[in-house]
MARFIRO-748319 format. One line per field, with one value per residue (C-alpha): y, x, z; residue number from 1. Coordinates in nm, 2 decimals, decimal comma, always signed. Each point is the difference from the previous one (the first is absolute). Example, Ala and Ser with C-alpha at 12.3 -4.5 7.8 and 13.67 -1.06 7.14 Angstrom:
BEGIN
y	[-0,45 | +0,34] $
x	[+1,23 | +0,14] $
z	[+0,78 | -0,07] $
pos	[1 | 2] $
This chain:
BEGIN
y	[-16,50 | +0,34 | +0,33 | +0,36 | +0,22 | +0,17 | -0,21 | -0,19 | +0,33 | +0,06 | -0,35 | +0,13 | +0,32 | -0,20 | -0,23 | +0,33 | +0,00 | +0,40 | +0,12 | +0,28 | +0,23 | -0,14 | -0,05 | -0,19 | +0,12 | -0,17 | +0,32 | +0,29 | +0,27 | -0,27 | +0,00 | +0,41 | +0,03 | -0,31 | +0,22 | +0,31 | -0,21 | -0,14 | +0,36 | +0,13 | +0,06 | -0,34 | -0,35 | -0,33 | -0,16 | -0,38 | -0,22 | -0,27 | -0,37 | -0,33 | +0,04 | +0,14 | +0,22 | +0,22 | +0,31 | -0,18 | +0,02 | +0,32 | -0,09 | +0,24 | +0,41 | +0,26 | +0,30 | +0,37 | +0,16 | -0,09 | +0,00 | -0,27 | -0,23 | +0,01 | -0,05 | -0,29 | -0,14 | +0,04 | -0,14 | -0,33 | -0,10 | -0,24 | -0,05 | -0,37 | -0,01 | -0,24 | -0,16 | -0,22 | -0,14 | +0,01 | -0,17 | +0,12 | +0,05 | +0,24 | +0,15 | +0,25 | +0,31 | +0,08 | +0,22 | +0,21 | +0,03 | +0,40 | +0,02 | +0,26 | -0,01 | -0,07 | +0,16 | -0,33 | -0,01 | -0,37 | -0,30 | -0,36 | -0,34 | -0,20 | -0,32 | -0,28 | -0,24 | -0,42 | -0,20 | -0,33 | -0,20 | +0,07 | +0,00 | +0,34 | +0,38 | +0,17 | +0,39 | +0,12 | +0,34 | +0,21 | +0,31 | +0,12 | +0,02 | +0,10 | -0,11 | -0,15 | -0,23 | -0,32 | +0,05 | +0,07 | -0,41 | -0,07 | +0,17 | +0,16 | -0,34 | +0,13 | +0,30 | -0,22 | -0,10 | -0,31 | -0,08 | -0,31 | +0,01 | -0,32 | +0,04 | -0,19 | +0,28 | +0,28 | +0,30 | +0,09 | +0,34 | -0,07 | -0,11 | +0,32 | +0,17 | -0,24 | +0,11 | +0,36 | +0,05 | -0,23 | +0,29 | +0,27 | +0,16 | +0,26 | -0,07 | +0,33 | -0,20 | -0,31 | -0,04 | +0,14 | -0,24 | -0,33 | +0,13 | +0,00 | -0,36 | -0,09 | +0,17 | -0,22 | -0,29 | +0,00 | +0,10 | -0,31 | -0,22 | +0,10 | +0,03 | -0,31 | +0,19 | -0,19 | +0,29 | +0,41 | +0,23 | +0,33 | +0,12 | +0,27 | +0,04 | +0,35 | +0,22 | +0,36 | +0,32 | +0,02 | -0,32 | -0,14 | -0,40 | -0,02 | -0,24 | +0,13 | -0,30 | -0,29 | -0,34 | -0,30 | -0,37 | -0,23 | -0,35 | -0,04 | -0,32 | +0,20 | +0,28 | -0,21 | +0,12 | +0,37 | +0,17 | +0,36 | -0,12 | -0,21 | +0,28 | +0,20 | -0,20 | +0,20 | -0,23 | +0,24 | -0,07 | -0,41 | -0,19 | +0,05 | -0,44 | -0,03 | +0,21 | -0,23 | -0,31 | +0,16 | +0,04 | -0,35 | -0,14 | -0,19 | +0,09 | +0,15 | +0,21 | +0,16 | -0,07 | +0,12 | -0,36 | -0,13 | -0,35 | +0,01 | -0,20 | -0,15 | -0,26 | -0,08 | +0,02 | +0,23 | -0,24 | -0,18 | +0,39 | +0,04 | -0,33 | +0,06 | +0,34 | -0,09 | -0,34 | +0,29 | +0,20 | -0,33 | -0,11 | +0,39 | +0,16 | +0,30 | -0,03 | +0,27 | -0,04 | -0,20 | -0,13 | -0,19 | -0,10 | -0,17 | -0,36 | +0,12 | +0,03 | -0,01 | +0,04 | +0,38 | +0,05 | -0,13 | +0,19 | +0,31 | -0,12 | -0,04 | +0,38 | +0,14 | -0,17 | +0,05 | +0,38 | +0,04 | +0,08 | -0,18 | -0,31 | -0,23 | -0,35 | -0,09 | -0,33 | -0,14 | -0,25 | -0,14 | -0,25 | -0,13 | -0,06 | +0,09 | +0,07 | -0,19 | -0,03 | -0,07 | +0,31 | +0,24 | -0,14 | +0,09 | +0,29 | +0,08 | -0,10 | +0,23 | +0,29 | -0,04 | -0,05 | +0,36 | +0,15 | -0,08 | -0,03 | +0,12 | -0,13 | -0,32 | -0,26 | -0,21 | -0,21 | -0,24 | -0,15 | -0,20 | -0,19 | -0,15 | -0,12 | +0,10 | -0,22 | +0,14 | +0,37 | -0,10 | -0,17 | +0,27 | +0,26 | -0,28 | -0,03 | +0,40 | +0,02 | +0,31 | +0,08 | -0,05 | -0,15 | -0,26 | -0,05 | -0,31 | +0,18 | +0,34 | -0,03 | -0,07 | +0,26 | +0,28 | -0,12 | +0,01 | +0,31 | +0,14 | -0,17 | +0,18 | +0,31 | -0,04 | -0,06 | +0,24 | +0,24 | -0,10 | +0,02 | +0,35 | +0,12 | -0,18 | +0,20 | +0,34 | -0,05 | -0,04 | +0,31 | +0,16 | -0,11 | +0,09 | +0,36 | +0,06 | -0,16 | +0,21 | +0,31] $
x	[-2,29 | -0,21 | +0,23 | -0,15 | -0,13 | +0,31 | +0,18 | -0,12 | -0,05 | +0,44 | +0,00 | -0,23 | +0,20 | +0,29 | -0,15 | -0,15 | -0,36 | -0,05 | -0,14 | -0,07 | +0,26 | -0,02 | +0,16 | -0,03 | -0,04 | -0,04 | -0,12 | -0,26 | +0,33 | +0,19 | -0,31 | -0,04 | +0,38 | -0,06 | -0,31 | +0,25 | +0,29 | -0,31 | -0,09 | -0,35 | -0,36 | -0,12 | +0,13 | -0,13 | +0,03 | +0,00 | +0,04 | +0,22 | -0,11 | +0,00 | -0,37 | -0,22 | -0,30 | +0,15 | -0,17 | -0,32 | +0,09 | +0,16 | +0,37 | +0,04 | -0,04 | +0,01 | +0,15 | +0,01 | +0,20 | +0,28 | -0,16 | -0,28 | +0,30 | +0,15 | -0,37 | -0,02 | +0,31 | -0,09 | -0,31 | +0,11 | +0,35 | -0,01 | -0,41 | -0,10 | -0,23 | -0,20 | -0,09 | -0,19 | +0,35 | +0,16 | -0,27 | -0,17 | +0,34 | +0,12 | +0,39 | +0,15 | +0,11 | +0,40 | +0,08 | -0,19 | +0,08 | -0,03 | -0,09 | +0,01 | -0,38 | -0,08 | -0,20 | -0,25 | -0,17 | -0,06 | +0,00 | +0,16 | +0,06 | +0,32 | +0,11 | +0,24 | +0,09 | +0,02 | -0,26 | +0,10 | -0,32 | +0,14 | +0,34 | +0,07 | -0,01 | -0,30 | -0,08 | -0,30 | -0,18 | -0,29 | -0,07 | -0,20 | +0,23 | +0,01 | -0,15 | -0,28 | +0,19 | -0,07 | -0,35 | -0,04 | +0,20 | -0,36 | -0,26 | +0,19 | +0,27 | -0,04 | +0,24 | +0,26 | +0,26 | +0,23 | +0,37 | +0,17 | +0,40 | +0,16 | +0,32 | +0,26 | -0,04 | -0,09 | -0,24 | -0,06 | -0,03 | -0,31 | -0,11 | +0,11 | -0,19 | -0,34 | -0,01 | +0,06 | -0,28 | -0,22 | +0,05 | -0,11 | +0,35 | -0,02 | +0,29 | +0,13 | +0,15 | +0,05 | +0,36 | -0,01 | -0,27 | +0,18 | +0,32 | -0,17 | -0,19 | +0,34 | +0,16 | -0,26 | +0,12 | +0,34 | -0,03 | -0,21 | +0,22 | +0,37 | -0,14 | -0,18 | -0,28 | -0,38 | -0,19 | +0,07 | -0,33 | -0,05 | -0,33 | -0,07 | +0,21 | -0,10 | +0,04 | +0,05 | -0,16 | +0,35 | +0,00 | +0,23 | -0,05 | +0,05 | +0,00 | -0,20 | +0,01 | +0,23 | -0,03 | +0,27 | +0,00 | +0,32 | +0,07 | +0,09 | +0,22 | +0,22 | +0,10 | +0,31 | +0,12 | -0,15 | +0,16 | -0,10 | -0,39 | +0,04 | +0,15 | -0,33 | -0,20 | -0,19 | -0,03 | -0,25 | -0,29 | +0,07 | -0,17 | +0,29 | -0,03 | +0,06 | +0,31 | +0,13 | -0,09 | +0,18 | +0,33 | -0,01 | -0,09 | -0,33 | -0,28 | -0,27 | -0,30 | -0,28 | -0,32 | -0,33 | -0,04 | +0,17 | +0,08 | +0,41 | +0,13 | +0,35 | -0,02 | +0,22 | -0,02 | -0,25 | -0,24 | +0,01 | -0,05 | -0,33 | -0,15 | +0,05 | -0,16 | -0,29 | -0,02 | -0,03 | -0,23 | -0,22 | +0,04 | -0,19 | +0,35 | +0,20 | +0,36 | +0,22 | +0,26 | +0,16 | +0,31 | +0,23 | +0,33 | +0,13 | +0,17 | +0,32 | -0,20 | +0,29 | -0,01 | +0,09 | -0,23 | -0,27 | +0,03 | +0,04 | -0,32 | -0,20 | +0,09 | -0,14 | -0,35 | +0,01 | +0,07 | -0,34 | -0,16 | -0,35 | +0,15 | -0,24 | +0,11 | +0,29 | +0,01 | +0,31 | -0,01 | +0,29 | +0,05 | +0,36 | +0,17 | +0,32 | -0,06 | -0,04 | -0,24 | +0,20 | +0,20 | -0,29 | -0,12 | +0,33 | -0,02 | -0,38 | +0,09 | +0,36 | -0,28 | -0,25 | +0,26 | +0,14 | -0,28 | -0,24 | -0,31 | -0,32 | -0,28 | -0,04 | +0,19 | -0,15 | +0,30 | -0,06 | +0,27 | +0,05 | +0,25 | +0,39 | +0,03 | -0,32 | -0,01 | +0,30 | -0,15 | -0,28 | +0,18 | +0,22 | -0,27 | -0,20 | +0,34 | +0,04 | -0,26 | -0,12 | -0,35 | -0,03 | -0,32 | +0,05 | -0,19 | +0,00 | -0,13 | -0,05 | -0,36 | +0,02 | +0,22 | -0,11 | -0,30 | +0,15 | +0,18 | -0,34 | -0,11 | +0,30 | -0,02 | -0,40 | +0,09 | +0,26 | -0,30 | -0,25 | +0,26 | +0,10 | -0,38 | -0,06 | +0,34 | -0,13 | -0,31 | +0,08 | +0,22 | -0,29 | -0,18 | +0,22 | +0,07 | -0,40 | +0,03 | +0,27 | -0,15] $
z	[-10,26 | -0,04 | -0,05 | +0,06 | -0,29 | +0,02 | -0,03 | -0,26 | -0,20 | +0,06 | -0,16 | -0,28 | -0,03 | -0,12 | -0,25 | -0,20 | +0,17 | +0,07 | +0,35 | +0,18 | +0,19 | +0,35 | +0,36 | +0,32 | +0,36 | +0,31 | +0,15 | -0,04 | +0,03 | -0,32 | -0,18 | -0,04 | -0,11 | -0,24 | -0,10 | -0,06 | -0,20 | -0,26 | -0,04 | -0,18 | +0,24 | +0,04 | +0,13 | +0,05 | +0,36 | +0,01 | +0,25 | -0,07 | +0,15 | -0,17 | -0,14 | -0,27 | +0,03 | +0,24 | -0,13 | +0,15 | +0,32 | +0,02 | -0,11 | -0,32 | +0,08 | -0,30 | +0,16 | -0,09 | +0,24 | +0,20 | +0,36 | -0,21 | -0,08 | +0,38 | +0,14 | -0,28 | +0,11 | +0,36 | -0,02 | -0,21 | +0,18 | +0,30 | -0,11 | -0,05 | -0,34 | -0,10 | -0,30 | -0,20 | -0,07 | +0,34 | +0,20 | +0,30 | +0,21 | -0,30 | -0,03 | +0,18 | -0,22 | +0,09 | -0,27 | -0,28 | -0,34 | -0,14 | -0,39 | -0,22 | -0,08 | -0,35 | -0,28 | -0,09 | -0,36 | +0,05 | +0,17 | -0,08 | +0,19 | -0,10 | +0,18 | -0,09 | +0,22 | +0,02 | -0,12 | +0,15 | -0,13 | -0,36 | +0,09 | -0,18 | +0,06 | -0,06 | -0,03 | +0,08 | -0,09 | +0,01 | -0,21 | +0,35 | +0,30 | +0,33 | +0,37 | -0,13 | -0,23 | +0,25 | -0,06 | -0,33 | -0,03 | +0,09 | -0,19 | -0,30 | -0,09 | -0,34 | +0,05 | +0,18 | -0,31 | +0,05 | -0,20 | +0,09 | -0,06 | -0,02 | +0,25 | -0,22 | -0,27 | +0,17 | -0,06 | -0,35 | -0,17 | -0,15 | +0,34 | +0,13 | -0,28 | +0,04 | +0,39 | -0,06 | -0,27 | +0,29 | +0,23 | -0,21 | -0,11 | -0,31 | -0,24 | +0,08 | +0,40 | -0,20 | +0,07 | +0,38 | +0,07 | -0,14 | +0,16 | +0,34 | -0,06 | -0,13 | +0,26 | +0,29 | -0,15 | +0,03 | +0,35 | +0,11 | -0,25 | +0,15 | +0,37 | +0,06 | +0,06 | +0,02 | -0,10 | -0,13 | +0,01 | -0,12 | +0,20 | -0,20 | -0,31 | -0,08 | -0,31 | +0,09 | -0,10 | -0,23 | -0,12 | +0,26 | +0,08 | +0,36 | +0,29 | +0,27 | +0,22 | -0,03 | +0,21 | +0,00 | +0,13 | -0,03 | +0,05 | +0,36 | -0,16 | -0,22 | +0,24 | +0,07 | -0,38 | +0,09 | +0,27 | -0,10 | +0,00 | +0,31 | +0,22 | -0,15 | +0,27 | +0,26 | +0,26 | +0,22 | -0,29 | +0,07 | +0,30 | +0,26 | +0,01 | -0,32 | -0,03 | +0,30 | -0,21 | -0,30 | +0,25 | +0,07 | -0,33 | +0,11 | -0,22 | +0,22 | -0,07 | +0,31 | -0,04 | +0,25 | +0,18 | +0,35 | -0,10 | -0,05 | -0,27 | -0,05 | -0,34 | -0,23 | -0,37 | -0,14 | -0,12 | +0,31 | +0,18 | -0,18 | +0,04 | +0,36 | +0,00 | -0,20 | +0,24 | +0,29 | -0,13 | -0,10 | +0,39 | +0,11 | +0,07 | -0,20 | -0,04 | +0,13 | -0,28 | -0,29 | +0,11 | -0,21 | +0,16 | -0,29 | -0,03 | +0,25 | +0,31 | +0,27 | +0,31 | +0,00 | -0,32 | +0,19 | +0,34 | -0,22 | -0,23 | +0,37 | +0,13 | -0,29 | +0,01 | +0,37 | -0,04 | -0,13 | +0,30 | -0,06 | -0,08 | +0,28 | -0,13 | -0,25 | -0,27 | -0,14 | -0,27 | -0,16 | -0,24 | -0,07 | -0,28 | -0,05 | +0,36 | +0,31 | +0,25 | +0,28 | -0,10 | +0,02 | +0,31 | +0,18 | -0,14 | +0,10 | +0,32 | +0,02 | -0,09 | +0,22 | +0,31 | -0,11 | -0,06 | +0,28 | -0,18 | +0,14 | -0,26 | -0,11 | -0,24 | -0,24 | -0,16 | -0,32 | -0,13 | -0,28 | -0,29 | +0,08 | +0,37 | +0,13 | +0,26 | +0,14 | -0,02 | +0,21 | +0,24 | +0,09 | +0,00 | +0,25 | +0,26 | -0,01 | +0,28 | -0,18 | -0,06 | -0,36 | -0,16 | -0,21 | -0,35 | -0,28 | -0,26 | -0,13 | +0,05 | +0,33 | +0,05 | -0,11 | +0,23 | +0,27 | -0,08 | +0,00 | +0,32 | +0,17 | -0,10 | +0,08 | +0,35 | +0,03 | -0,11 | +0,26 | +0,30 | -0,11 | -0,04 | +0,40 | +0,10 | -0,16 | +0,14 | +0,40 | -0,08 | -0,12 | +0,31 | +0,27 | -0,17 | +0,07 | +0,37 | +0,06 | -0,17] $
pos	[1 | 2 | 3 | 4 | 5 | 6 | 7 | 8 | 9 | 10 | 11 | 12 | 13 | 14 | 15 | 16 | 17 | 18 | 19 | 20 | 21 | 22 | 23 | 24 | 25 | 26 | 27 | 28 | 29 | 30 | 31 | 32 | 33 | 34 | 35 | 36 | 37 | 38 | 39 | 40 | 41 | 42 | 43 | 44 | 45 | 46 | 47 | 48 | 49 | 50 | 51 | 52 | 53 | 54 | 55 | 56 | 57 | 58 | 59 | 60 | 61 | 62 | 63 | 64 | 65 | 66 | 67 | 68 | 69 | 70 | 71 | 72 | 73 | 74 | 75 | 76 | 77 | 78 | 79 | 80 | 81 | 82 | 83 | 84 | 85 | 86 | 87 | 88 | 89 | 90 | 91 | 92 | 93 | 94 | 95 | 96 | 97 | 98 | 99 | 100 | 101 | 102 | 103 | 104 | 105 | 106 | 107 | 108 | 109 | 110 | 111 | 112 | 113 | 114 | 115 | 116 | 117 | 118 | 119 | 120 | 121 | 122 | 123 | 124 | 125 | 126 | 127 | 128 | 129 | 130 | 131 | 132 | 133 | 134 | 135 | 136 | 137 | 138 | 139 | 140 | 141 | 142 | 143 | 144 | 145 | 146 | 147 | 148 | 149 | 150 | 151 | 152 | 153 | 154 | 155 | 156 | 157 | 158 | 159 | 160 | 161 | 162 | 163 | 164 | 165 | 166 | 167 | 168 | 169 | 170 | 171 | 172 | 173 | 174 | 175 | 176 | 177 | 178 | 179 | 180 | 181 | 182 | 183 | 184 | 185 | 186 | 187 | 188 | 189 | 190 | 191 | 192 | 193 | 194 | 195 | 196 | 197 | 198 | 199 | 200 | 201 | 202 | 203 | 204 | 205 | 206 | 207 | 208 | 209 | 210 | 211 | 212 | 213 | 214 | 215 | 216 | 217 | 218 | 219 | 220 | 221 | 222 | 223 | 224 | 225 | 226 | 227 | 228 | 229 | 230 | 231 | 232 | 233 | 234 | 235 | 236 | 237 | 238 | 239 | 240 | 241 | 242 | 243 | 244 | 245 | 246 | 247 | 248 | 249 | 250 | 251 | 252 | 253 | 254 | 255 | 256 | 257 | 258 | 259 | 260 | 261 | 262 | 263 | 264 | 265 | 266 | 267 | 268 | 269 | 270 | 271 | 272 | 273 | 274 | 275 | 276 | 277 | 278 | 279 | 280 | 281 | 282 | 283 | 284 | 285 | 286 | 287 | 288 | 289 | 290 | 291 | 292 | 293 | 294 | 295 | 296 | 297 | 298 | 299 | 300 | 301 | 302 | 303 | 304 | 305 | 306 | 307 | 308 | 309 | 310 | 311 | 312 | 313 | 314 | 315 | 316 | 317 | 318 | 319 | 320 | 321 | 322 | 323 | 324 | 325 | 326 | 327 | 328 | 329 | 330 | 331 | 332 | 333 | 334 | 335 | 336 | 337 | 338 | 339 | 340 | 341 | 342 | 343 | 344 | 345 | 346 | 347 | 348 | 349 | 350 | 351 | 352 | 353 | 354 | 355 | 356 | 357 | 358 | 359 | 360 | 361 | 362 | 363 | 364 | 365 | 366 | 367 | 368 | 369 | 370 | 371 | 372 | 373 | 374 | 375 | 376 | 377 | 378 | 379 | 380 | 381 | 382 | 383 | 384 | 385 | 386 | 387 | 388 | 389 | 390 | 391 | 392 | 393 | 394 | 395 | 396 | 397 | 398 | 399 | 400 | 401 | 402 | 403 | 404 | 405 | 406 | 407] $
């Protein structure tokens, strides 16, 4: 789960990580009388959306004046920016962030976060930070330090010490610096966060050591243990189908194909997408309804792939275990009765009382296309949705005609 710089730089605040003076708005009038209560004759206006690089595409203003800061504000809120990071459909900006702007000397890079191929935390640092820190991973690795801390015993002084003299820190901001690594620590350790980075870590003209941007991610599995960092959550940065998936406990995320999926297990889920993709189709979304796939779970698991509008054909593929397949046959069938479903079905079931499952899908009278394996499937998932294609082009194309007749 990704948190605002904001709020990620409050969290900061209170484990001893110094940052700038600053306040949020939601509108351009907020953002000048944040601009008066920081005080001094120039302010930072950021955007705040769930991505980095914003400054590329307009989302960070340096202002001078107070009519600057409300045309910055005015100019970023309600604004969809996009990113390298946030894809092609980008975020929309709700709320700006106004900063006390800060005198730089220098520039630093410090990230730790969860190394799950080692099993351990790592910290990571460059002496040179800033925007172009993503590129300089590729053709300057040299300047990019790594520390590994082993969890059971925690981050070390010495540790502390090796990554601050990495960054460049004179003796003179030795303590400040290994109070705020420290400090970043502690944070991701006690929060069950994945990942804390400080993009830049600046020193000041007068010597400060300050956080000039701050990014979070958490564990989506421990928020049950973190109610303060749960209610954090900014659901208008979140595909709107995801945030209904998270309300009804199914594990869903969108992707940019039309073929619906509805699997379950995970594994299962991405054999059956890559299976799709393999047969000349895209999936629509992973879907993974889990091993309790009732009837209710499953109606509720088919509106949310059928909300996605360019859904043309939909696949479910179940294999039962714990489960049964005469039980997720009933309740396939209860869901498509209430939900009177336009595209078509491609069902494959398999496991515990399969037989059964497939009989009462075949006695429903419904049109539901019947499959034996998952690749057979997935092809005929994609020979649906390839003729639900071609009669919507024929459609849109007497339309077409008879609007020039008629003109």
């Amino acid at each position: 789960m990704d948190i605002h710089e904001y709020q990620a730089k409050e969290i900061l605040a209170d484990y001893g990580v110094r940052i700038a003076e600053g306040g949020l708005a939601h509108s351009p009038e907020e953002a000048v009388q944040r601009a008066r209560e920081i005080g001094g004759d120039v302010w930072v206006v950021k955007a705040q959306i769930h991505s980095g690089a914003r400054g590329k595409a307009g989302g960070i203003k340096i202002c001078k004046t107070h009519e600057e800061v409300e045309a910055a504000a005015q100019e970023m809120l309600g604004k969809t920016l996009v990113t390298l990071q946030t894809g092609p459909a980008g975020k929309v900006c709700s709320r700006v962030y106004i900063e006390a702007a800060t005198d730089i000397a220098r520039e630093m890079y410090l990230c730790i976060l969860v190394d799950r191929s080692t099993e351990r935390i790592v910290m990571i640092g460059s002496a040179q930070g800033g925007m172009e820190i993503e590129d300089m991973v590729e053709t300057k690795p040299e300047v990019i330090k790594r520390i590994y801390v082993e969890p059971a015993v925690g981050l070390q002084d010495f540790q502390a010490r090796k990554m601050a003299f990495a960054l460049g820190i004179a003796t003179s901001h030795l303590n400040q610096a290994i109070k705020t690594i420290k400090g970043c620590y502690r944070a991701l350790r006690d929060l069950d966060a994945n990942m804390v980075e400080i993009n830049p870590l600046v020193v000041t003209r007068n010597g400060d050591l300050v956080a000039i941007d701050a990014k979070m991610n958490f564990d989506p599995n421990a928020l049950f243990r973190r109610h303060k960092i749960s209610e954090l959550r900014d659901k208008t940065q979140i595909d709107p189908r995801e945030v209904a998936a998270a309300d009804h406990d199914l594990s869903y995320i969108g992707l940019d194909g039309d073929i619906g999926c509805m699997i379950n297990g995970a594994g299962l889920a991405m054999a059956t997408m890559d299976m799709i993709k393999l047969a000349g189709g895209e999936p629509a979304n992973f879907l993974d309804v889990g091993g309790g796939a009732s009837a209710e779970r499953t109606e509720k698991a088919f509106r949310l792939v059928l909300a996605d509008k360019g859904v043309k054909a939909m696949l479910v593929n179940i294999f039962a275990g714990i489960n049964r397949c005469d039980w997720i046959a009933e309740g396939v069938v209860h869901a498509v009765r209430n939900i009177d479903m336009k595209v078509p079905l491609i069902v494959r079931l398999s496991g515990t009382n399969v037989e059964a499952g497939r009989r009462i899908i075949a006695e429903s009278g419904l049109p539901i296309i019947m499959a034996e394996t998952l690749a057979d499937a997935a092809e005929k998932a994609v020979k649906a949705r390839n003729e639900v294609v071609a009669k919507e082009k024929i459609t849109s194309e007497k339309i077409e005609s008879q609007s020039r007749g008629n003109a």
